[in-house]
Each structure stands twice: as structure tokens, then as C-alpha cells.
N, C-alpha and C positions, 0 to 999 in steps of 0.2 A: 537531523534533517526532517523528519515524518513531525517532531513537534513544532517547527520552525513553522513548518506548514500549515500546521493546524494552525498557531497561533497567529498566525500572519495573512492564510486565505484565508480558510475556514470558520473559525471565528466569524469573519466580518461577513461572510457569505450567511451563516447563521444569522446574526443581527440583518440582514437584509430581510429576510427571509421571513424572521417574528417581527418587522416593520409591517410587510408586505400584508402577512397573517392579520395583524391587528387592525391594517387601516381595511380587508375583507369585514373584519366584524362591526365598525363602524356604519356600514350600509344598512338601513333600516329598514330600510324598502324592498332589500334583496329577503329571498326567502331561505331556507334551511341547505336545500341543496344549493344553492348559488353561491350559499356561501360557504358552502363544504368543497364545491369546485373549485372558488377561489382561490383557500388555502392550498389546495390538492398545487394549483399550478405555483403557488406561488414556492412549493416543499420542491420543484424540479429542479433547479441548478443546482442545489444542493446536493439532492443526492445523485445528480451525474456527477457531479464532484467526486464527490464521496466514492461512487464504483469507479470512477477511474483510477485516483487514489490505490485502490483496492486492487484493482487489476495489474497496476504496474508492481505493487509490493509483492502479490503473486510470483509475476514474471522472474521478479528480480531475487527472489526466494528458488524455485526454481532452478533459475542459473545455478545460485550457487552449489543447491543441492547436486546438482547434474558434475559442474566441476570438481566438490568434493568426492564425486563418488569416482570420476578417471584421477581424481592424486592419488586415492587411496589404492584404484586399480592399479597406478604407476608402481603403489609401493609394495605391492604384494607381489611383483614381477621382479621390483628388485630385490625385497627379502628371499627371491624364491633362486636368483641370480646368485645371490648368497653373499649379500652384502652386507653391512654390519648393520643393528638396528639402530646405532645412534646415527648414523649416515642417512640414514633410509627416514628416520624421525625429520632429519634436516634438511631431506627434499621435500616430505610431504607440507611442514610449514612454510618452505618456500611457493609449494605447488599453490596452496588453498590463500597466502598473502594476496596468489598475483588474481585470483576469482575474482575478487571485486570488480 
């Protein structure tokens, strides 16, 4: 999924991006900082891409640590119920399948 994306937005948002960049250095007339600005604006959708990206993998990271860690609490109440470990093994892999 996460390469899919790269290859597919990102990518092409990059190539905008070093368009955008090259046709700032074309300006002849612009000076150092104008055309230090330019690129500056031209590097922004990118990298709100890019944090965004960043922030939902987070999230989604996260999640699943949060639900890994109630299967595992599951399983330690039922190990402690005194149930057998290969049973207790077979909810926890059920618990952390259904996390996604």
C-alpha cells in the first residue's frame, strides 16, 4: 500500500515539484532570494504530502500497538483463568488478525 503510493502520488508530486524548482532557476532577472523563495513554495505540497502520509502511518501504527497490547491483556487473564496455552495462543492470533 505505502509503495503503491509512493509510486503512484508521490513520485509524480516530486516531478512536479523539480519542474516547478527548475523553471524558479530559469528567471534571470529574479535575485537569490526570490529564487530561494520560489523553490521553498514550490517544495510545499510535497511535503504536506509527505506529513500527512506520515501522520496517518503513525495513527495506524498506534492502533495497532494499543490492540496488541488488550489481546495480549486478554491473554494473560485467560492464562491466569487457567486455560491451556495452545488455546490462549489461538485467541491471541485471532485477537491481533481482527486489529487491522
Amino acid at each position: 500500500m505505502v509503495q503503491s503510493l509512493e509510486r503512484e502520488k508521490i513520485r509524480k508530486m516530486q516531478g512536479i515539484m523539480f519542474g516547478c524548482s527548475s523553471s524558479c532557476c530559469e528567471d534571470s532577472q529574479a535575485s537569490m532570494k526570490q529564487v530561494h523563495q520560489c523553490t521553498e513554495r514550490c517544495h510545499v505540497p510535497l511535503a504536506q504530502a509527505q506529513a500527512l502520509v506520515t501522520s496517518k502511518l503513525e495513527k495506524f501504527q498506534d492502533h495497532l500497538a494499543r490492540c496488541t497490547m488488550r489481546c495480549n491483556d486478554k491473554a494473560k487473564d485467560s492464562m491466569d483463568a487457567g486455560n491451556k496455552e495452545l488455546q490462549v495462543k489461538q485467541q491471541v492470533e485471532s485477537c491481533v488478525a481482527k486489529c487491522g
